[in-house]
N, C-alpha and C positions, 0 to 999 in steps of 0.2 A: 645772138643766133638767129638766124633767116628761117620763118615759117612758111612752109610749102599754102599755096595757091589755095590750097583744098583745106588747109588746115584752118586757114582764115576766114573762107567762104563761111567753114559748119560753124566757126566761132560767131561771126555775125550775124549768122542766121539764128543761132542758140539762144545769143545774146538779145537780139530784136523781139523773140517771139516770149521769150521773159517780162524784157520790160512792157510786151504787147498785154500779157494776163495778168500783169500783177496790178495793170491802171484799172481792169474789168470788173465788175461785181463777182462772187464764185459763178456762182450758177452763168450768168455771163460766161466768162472762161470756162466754165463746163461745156457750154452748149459749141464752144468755138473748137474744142475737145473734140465734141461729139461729130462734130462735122467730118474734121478732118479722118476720124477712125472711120466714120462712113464711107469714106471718099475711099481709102486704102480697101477697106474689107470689103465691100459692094461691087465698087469701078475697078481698080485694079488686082482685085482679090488676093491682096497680097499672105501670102501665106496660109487663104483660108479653108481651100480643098486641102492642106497636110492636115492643118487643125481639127478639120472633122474627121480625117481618115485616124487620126488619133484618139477621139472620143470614141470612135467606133469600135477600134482595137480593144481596150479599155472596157466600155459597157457592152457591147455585143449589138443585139437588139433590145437593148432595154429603151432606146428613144429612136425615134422614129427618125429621117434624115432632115424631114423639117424641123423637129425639135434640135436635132445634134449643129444644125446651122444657126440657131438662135441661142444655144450655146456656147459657141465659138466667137459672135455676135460680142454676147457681153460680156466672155470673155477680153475681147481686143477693144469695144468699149469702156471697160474699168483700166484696161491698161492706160490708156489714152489718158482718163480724168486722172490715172495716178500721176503721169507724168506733170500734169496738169497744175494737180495739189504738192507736188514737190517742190514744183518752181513758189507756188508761193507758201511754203515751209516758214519762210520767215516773217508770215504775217500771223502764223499761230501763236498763239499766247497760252500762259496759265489757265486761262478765264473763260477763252473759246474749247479749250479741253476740257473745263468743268462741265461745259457745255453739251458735251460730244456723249452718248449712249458706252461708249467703251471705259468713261473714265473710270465709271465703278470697278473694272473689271482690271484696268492696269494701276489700280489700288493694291490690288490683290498681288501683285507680282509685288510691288513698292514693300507690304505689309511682310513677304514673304522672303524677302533681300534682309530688311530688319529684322527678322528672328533670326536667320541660317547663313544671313554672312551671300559672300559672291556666289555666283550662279550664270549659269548661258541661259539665253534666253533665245531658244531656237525657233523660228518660223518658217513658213513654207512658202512657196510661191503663189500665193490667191490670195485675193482680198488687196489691201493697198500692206505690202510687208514694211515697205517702208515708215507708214503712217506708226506701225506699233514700235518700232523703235525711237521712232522721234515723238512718241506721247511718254513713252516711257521717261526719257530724256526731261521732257519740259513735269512732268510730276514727280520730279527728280530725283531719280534712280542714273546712278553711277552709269551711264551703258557707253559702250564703246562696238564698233562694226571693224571689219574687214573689206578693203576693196582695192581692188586690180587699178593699175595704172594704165590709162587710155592710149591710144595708140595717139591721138591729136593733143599733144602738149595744152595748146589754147584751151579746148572744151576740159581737157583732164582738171588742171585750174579751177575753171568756173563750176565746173560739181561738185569738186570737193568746199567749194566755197558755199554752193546751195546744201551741201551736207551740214557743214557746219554753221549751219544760218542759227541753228537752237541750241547751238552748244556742245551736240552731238560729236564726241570726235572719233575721227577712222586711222587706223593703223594699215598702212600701204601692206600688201602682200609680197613681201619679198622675203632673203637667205634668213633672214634675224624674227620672222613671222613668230616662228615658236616660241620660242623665248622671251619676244615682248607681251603676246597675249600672257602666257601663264604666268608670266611677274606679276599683270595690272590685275589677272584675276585673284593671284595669291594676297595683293593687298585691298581687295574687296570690293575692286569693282564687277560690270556685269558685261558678259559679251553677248552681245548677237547678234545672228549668224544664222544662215540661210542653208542647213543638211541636204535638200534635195537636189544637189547637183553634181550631174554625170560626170565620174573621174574615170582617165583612160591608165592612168597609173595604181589604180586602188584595189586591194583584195577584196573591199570588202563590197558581197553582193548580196541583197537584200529582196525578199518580196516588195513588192508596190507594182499597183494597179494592174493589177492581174499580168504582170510579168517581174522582171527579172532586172535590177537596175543597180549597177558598178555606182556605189555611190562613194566619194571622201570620206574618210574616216573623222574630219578634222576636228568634229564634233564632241567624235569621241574619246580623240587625246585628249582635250582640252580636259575634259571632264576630269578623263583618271590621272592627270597631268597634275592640276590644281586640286582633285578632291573637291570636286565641285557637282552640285547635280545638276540636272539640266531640266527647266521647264520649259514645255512645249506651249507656246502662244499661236492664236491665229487672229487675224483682221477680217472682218465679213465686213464689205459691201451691202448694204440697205439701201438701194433707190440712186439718185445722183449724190449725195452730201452728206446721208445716215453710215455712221461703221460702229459695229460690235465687237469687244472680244470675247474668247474664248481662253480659256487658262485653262489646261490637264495638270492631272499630276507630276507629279517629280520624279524625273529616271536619276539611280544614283549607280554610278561605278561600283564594280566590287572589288574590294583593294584583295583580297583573298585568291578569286579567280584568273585563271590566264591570260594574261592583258587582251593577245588577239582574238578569244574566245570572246572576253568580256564586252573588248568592241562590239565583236558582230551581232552581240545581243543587242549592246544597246543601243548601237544603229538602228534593228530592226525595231526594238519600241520603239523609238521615236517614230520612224516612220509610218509604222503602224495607224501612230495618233493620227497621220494627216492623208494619212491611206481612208480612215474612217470619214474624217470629214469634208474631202474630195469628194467622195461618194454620196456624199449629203446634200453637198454644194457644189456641182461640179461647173457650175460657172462661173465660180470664183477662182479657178485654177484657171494657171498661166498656161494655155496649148501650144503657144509660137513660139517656144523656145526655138533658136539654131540647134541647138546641142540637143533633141530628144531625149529624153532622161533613160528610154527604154533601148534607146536603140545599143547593140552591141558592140563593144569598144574592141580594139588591137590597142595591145599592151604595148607599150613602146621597147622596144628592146636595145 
């Protein structure tokens, strides 16, 4: 099969600027990060007047417009180094995660797999989200992800290949979705899986951030699907190469209650959790989405 012009272009460029960071010291490859996120969010301001108009929304006047730009800042800054620390995903080890401020804390998820059996393992958008599922992974916890098939064949390939760089496997989102998660979680592994994103097909609609946001349910099939609870994780950012987590309690399904009720309960706890700590850390949340999580969907009909 013949790969369009453009398909080839992103591929090589993907591929160059991989083997570019992976020869680099981190902080090296950080700093080459940090450039380029400057170059977009500074010079071509790409997306970065919505991002504050978002923050604004959101906290009101609670930060001032210089503060809410230094916000958005390192918001698109930690995006930058996440991309950064993905690509070299497969230089983390065991030993460099002993290493890492969060390991004690995704102990705690490892500790809480072996008493209770499978569980989702739900995170937000801030901090590096990826980094918690592939630490989970390498202090080895069963965990398996969800992810969309790329529009460019070549890069689709090569990320799911940087996915799987620690062992980490993904289940494509297609017709058979349902049914393969709730198998692998019925036989004891862990999913996780990213709740805070805008569905144009979904009933269920949730407070978050001082609005109103159509989020997937898929979270919460899964849960009452498998009879699974679901603990809420998050990744904080410390500086350029420090990350903490955070582990909340466990939301469980209630097999008694009305399933679509019970959803929308436990949508909203969930969100809740990360409602709170957006507001604590609001520079750790992802503002450039395309999809604004708040903005108002039409239903497909």
């Amino acid at each position: 099969m013949k790969h369009r012009p453009k398909h080839i272009f992103e591929y090589v460029m993907l591929r160059g600027l991989l083997g570019f960071v992976n020869v680099l010291p981190l902080r090296a490859a950080l700093a080459v990060g940090w450039l380029v996120g400057a170059f977009f969010f500074y010079v071509l301001r790409f997306r970065s007047v919505e991002a504050q108009r978002r923050i604004h929304e959101v906290f009101g006047d609670r930060f001032s417009a210089a503060e809410r730009r230094h916000i958005a800042w390192i918001s698109f800054r930690n995006i930058c180094f996440n991309a950064i620390e993905a690509a070299r995903f497969k230089k983390l080890t065991p030993e460099a995660l002993c290493a890492m401020p969060l390991y004690e804390q995704m102990q705690q998820v490892q500790k809480y797999h072996q008493e209770k059996g499978p569980l989702i393992f739900a995170t937000a958008h801030m901090g590096n989200w990826d980094l918690a599922g592939v630490a989970a992974k390498l202090d080895g916890l069963p965990i398996f992800s969800i992810a969309r098939r790329q529009k460019n064949p070549l890069t689709d390939e090569l990320l799911n290949q940087m996915r799987n760089a620690t062992g980490m496997d993904v289940v494509l989102n297609d017709s058979r979705i349902l049914q393969n998660v709730v198998r692998r979680l019925k036989s004891g592994e862990v999913l996780a899986i990213l709740p805070d994103v805008r569905s144009r097909e979904s009933d269920v609609c949730v407070d978050f951030l001082n609005g109103r946001a159509s989020l997937g349910p898929g979270t919460a099939i899964f849960a009452q699907m498998a009879k699974c609870p679901i603990l809420p994780v998050a990744v904080i950012r410390k500086g350029w190469t420090l990350h903490e987590a955070r582990v909340f309690e466990p939301i469980l399904p209630n097999p008694e209650a009305d399933k679509s009720a019970d959803r929308q309960r436990i949508m909203q706890e969930v969100i809740t959790v990360f409602d709170g700590l957006i507001r604590e850390h609001p520079e750790q949340y992802f503002w450039f989405n395309k999809r604004w999580v708040l903005n108002p969907v039409q239903k497909n009909r």
